[in-house]
Chimera marker file (.cmm) of the C-alpha trace (Angstrom):
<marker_set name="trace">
<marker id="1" x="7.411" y="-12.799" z="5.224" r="1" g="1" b="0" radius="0.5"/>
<marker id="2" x="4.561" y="-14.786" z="6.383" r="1" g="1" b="0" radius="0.5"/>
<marker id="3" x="1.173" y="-13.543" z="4.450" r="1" g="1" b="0" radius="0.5"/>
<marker id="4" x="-2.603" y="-14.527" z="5.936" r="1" g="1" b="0" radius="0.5"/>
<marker id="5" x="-5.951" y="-13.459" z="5.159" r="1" g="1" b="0" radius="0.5"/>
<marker id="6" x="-7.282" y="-10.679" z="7.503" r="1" g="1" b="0" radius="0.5"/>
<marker id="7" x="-11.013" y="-9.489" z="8.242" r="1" g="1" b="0" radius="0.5"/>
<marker id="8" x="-11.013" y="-5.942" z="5.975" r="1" g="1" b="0" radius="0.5"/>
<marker id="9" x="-12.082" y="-2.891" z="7.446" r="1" g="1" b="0" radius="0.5"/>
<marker id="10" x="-12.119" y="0.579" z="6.175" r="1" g="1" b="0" radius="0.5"/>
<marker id="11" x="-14.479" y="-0.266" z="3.008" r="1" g="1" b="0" radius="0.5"/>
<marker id="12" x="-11.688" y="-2.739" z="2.169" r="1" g="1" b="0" radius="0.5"/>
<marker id="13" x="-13.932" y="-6.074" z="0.814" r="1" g="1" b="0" radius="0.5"/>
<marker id="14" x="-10.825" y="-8.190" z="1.450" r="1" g="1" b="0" radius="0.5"/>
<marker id="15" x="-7.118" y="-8.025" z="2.933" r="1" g="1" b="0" radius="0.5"/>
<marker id="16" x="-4.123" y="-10.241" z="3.304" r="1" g="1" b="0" radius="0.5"/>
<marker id="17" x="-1.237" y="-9.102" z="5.315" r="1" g="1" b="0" radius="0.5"/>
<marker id="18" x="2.536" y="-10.064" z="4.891" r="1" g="1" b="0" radius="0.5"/>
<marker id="19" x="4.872" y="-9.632" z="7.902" r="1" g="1" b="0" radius="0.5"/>
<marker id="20" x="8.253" y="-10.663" z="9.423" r="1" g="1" b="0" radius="0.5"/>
<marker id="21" x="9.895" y="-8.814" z="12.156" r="1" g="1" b="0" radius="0.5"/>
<marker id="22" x="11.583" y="-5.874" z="10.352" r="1" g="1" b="0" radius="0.5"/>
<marker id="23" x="8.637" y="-4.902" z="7.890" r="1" g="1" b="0" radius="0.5"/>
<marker id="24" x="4.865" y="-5.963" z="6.645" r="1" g="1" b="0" radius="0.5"/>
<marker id="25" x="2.717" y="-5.357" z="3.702" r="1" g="1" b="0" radius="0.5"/>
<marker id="26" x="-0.502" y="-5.107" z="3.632" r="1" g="1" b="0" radius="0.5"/>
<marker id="27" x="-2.669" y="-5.586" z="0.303" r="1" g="1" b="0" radius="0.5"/>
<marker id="28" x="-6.541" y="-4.359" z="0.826" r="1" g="1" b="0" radius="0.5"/>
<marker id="29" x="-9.244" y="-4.701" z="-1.995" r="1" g="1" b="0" radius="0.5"/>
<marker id="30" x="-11.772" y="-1.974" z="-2.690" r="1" g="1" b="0" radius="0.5"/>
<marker id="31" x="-15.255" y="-1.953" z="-4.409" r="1" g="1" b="0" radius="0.5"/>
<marker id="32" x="-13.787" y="1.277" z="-6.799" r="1" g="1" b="0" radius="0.5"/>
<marker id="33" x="-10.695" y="3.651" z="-7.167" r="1" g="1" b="0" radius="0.5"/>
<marker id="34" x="-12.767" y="6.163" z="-5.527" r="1" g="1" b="0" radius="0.5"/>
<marker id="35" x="-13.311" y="4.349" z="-2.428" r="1" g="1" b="0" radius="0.5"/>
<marker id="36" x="-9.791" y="2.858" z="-2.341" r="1" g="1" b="0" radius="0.5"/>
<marker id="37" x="-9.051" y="6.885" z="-2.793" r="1" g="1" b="0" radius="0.5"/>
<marker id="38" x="-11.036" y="7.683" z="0.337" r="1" g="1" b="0" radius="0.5"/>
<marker id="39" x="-9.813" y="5.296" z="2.852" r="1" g="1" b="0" radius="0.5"/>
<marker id="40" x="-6.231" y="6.344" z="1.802" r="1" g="1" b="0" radius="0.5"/>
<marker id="41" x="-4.442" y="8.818" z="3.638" r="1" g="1" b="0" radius="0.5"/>
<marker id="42" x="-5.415" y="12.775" z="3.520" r="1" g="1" b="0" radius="0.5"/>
<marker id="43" x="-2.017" y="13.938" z="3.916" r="1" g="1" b="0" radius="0.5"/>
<marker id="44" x="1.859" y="12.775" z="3.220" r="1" g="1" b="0" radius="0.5"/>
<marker id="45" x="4.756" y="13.471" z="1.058" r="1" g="1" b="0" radius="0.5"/>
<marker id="46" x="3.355" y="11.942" z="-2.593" r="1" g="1" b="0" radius="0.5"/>
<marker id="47" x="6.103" y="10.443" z="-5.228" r="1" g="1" b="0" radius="0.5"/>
<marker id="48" x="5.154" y="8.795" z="-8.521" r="1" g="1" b="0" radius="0.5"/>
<marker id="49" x="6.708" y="5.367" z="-9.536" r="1" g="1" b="0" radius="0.5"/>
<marker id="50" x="6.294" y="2.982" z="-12.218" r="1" g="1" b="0" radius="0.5"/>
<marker id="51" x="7.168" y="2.104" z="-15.476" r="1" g="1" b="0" radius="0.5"/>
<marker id="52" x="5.940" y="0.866" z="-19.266" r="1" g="1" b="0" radius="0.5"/>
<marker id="53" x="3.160" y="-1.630" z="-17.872" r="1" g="1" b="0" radius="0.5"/>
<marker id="54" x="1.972" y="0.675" z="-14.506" r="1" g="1" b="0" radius="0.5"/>
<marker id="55" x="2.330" y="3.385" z="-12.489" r="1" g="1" b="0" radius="0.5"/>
<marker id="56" x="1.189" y="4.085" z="-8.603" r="1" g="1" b="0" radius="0.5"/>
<marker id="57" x="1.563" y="7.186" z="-6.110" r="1" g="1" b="0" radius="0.5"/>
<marker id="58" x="3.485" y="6.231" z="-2.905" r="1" g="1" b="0" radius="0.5"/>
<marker id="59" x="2.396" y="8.458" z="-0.029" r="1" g="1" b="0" radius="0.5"/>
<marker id="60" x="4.862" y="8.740" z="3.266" r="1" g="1" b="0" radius="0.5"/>
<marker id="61" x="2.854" y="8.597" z="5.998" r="1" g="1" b="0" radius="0.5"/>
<marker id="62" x="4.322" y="11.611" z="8.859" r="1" g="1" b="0" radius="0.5"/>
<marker id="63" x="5.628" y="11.117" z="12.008" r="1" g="1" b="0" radius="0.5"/>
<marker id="64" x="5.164" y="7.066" z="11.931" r="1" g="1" b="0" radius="0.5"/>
<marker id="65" x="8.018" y="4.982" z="13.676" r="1" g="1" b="0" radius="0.5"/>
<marker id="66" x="8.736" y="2.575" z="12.091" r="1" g="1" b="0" radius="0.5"/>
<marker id="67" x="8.230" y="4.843" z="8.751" r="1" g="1" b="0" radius="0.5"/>
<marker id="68" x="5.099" y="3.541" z="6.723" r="1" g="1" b="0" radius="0.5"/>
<marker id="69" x="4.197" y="4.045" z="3.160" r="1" g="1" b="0" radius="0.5"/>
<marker id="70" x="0.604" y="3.790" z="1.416" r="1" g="1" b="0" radius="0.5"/>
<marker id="71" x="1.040" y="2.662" z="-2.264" r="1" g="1" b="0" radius="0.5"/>
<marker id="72" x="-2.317" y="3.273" z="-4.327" r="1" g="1" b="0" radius="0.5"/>
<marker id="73" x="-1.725" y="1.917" z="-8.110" r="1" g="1" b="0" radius="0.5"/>
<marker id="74" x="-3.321" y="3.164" z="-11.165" r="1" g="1" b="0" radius="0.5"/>
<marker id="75" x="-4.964" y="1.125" z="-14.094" r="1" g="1" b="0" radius="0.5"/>
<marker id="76" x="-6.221" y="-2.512" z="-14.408" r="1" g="1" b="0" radius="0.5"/>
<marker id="77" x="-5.420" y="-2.473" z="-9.797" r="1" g="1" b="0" radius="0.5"/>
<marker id="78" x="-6.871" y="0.804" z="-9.042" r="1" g="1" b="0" radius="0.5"/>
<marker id="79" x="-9.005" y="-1.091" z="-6.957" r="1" g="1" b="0" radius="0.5"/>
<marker id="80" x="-5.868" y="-2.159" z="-4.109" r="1" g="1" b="0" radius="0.5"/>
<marker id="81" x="-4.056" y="-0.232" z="-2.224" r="1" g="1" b="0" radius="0.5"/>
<marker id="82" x="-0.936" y="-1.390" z="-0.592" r="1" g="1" b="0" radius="0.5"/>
<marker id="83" x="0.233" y="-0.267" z="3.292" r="1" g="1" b="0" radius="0.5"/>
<marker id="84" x="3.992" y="-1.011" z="3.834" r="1" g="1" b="0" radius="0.5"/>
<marker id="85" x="5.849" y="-0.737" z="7.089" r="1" g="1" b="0" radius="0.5"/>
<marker id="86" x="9.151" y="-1.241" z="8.989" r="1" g="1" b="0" radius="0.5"/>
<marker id="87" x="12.599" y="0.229" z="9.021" r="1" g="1" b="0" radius="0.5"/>
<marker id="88" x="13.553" y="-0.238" z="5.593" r="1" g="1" b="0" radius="0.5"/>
<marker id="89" x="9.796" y="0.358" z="4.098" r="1" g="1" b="0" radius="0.5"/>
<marker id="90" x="11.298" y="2.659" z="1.613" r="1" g="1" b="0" radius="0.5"/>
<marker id="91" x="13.575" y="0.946" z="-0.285" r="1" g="1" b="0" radius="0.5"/>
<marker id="92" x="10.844" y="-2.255" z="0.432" r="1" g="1" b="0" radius="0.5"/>
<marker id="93" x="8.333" y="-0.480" z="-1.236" r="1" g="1" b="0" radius="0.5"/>
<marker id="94" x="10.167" y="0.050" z="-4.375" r="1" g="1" b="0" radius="0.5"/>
<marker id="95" x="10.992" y="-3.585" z="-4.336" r="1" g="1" b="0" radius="0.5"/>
<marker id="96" x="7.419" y="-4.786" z="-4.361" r="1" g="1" b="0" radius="0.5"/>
<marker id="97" x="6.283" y="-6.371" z="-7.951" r="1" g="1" b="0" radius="0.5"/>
<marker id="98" x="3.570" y="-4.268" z="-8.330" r="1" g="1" b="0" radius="0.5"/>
<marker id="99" x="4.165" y="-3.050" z="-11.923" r="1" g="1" b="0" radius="0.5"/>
<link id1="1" id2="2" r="1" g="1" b="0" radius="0.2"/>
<link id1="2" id2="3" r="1" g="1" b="0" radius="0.2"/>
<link id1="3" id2="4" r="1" g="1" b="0" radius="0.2"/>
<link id1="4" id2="5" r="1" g="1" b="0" radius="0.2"/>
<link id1="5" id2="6" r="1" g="1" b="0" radius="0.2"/>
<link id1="6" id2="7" r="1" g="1" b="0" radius="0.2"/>
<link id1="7" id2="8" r="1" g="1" b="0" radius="0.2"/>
<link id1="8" id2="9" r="1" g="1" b="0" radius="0.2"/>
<link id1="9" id2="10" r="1" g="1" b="0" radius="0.2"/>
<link id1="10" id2="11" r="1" g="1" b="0" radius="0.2"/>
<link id1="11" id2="12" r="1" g="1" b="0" radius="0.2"/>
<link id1="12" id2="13" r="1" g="1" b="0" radius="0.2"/>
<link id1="13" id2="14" r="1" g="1" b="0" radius="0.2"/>
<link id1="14" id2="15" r="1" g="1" b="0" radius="0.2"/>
<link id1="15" id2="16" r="1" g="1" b="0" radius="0.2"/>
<link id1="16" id2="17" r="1" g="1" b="0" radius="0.2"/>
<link id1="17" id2="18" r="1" g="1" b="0" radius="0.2"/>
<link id1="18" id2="19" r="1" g="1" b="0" radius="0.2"/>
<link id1="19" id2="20" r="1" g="1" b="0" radius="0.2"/>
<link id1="20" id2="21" r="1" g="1" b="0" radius="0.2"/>
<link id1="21" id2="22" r="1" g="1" b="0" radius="0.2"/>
<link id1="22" id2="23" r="1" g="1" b="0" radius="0.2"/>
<link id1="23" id2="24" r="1" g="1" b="0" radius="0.2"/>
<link id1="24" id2="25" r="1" g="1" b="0" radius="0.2"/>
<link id1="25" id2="26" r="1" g="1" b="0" radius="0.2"/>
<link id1="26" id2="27" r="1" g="1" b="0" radius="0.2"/>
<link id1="27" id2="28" r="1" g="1" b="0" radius="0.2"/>
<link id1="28" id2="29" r="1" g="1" b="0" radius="0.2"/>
<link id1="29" id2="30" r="1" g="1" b="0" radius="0.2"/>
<link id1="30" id2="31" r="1" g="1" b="0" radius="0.2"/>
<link id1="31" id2="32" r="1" g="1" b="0" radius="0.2"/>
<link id1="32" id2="33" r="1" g="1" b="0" radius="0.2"/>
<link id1="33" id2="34" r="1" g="1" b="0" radius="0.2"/>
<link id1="34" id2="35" r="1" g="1" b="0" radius="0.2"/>
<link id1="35" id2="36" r="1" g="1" b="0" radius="0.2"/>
<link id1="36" id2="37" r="1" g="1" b="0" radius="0.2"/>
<link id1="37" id2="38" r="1" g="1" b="0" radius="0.2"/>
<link id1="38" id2="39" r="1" g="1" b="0" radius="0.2"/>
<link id1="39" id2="40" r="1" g="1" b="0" radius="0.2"/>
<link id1="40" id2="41" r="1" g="1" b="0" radius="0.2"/>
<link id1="41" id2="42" r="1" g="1" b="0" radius="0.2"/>
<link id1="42" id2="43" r="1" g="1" b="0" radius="0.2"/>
<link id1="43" id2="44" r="1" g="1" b="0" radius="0.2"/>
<link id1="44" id2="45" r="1" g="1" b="0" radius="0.2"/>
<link id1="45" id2="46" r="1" g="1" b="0" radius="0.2"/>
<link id1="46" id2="47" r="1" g="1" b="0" radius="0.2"/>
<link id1="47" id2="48" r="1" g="1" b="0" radius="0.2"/>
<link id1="48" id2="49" r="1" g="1" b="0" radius="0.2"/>
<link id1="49" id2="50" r="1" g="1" b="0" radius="0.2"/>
<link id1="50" id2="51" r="1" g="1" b="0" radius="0.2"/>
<link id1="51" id2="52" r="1" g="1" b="0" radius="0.2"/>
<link id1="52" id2="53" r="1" g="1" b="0" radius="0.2"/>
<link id1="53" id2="54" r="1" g="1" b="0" radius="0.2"/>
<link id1="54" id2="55" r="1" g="1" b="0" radius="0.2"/>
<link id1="55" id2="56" r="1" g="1" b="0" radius="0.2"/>
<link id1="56" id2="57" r="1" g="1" b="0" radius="0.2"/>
<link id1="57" id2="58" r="1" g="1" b="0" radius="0.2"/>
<link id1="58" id2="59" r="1" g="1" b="0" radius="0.2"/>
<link id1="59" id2="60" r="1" g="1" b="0" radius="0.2"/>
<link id1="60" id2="61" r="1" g="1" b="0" radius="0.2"/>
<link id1="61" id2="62" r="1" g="1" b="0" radius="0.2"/>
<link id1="62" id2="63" r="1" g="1" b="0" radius="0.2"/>
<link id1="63" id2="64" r="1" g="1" b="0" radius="0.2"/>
<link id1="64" id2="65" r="1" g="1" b="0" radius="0.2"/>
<link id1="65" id2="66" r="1" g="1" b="0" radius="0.2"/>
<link id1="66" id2="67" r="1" g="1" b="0" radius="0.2"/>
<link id1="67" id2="68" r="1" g="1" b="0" radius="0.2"/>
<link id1="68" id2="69" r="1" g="1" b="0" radius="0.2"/>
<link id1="69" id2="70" r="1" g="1" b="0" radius="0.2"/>
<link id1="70" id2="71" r="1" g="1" b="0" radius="0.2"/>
<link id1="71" id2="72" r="1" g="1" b="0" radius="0.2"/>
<link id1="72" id2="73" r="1" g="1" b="0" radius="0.2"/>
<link id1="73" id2="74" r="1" g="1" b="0" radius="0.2"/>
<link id1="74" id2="75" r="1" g="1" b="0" radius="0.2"/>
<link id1="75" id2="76" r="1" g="1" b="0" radius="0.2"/>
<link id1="76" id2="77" r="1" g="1" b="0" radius="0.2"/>
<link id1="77" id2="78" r="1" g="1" b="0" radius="0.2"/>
<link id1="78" id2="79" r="1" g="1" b="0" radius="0.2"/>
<link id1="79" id2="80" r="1" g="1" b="0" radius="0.2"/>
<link id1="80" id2="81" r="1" g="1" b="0" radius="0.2"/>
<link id1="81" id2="82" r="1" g="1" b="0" radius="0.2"/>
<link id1="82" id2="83" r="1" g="1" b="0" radius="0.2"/>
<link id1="83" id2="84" r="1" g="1" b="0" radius="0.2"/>
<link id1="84" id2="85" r="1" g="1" b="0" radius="0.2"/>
<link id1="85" id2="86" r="1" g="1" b="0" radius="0.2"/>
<link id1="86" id2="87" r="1" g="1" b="0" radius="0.2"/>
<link id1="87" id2="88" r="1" g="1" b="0" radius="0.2"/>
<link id1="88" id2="89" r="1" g="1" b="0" radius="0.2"/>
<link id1="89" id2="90" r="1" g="1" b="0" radius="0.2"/>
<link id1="90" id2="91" r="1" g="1" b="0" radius="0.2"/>
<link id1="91" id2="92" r="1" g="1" b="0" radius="0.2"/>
<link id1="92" id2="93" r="1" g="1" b="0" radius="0.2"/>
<link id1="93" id2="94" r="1" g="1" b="0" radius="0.2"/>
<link id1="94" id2="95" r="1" g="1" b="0" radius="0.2"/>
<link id1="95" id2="96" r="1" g="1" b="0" radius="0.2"/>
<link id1="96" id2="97" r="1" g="1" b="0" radius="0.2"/>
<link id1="97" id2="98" r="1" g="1" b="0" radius="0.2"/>
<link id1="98" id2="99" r="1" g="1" b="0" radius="0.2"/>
</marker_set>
């Protein structure tokens, strides 16, 4: 993937988005949890991940094609949240280093 910085929107203060042709990642900087919280998704299917060092809540975003995931991270980065796209955005997801 191919990663550049992109204006933020949203109450993002900063972005940077990773792409190829099967999948991106998007990683989007907040002022606070709460208002990385708010420009989140309302609804989705929520899982928990993580392990010793973090944890984050991966939300499924319905009826998107190609399927799409938002990954919000607890912690020291409760401040980013993470959009992640494409055909194989599940398993990708997983994959990322974020812990």
């Amino acid at each position: 993937m191919r990663c550049h910085a992109q204006e933020a929107g949203g109450g993002a203060q900063a972005k940077i988005r990773c792409a190829d042709a099967k999948h991106g990642v998007s990683v989007l900087k907040y002022e606070s949890a709460e208002k990385r919280d708010a420009a989140g998704p309302a609804d989705g299917d929520k899982q928990r991940f993580g392990n010793d060092s973090c944890t984050f809540t991966s939300t499924e975003l319905a009826g998107q094609d190609p399927p799409s995931y938002y990954l919000a991270p607890d912690g020291d980065l409760d401040t980013y949240g993470l959009w992640v796209n494409g055909d194989d955005a599940e398993d990708l997801q997983a994959r990322l280093p974020i812990c």
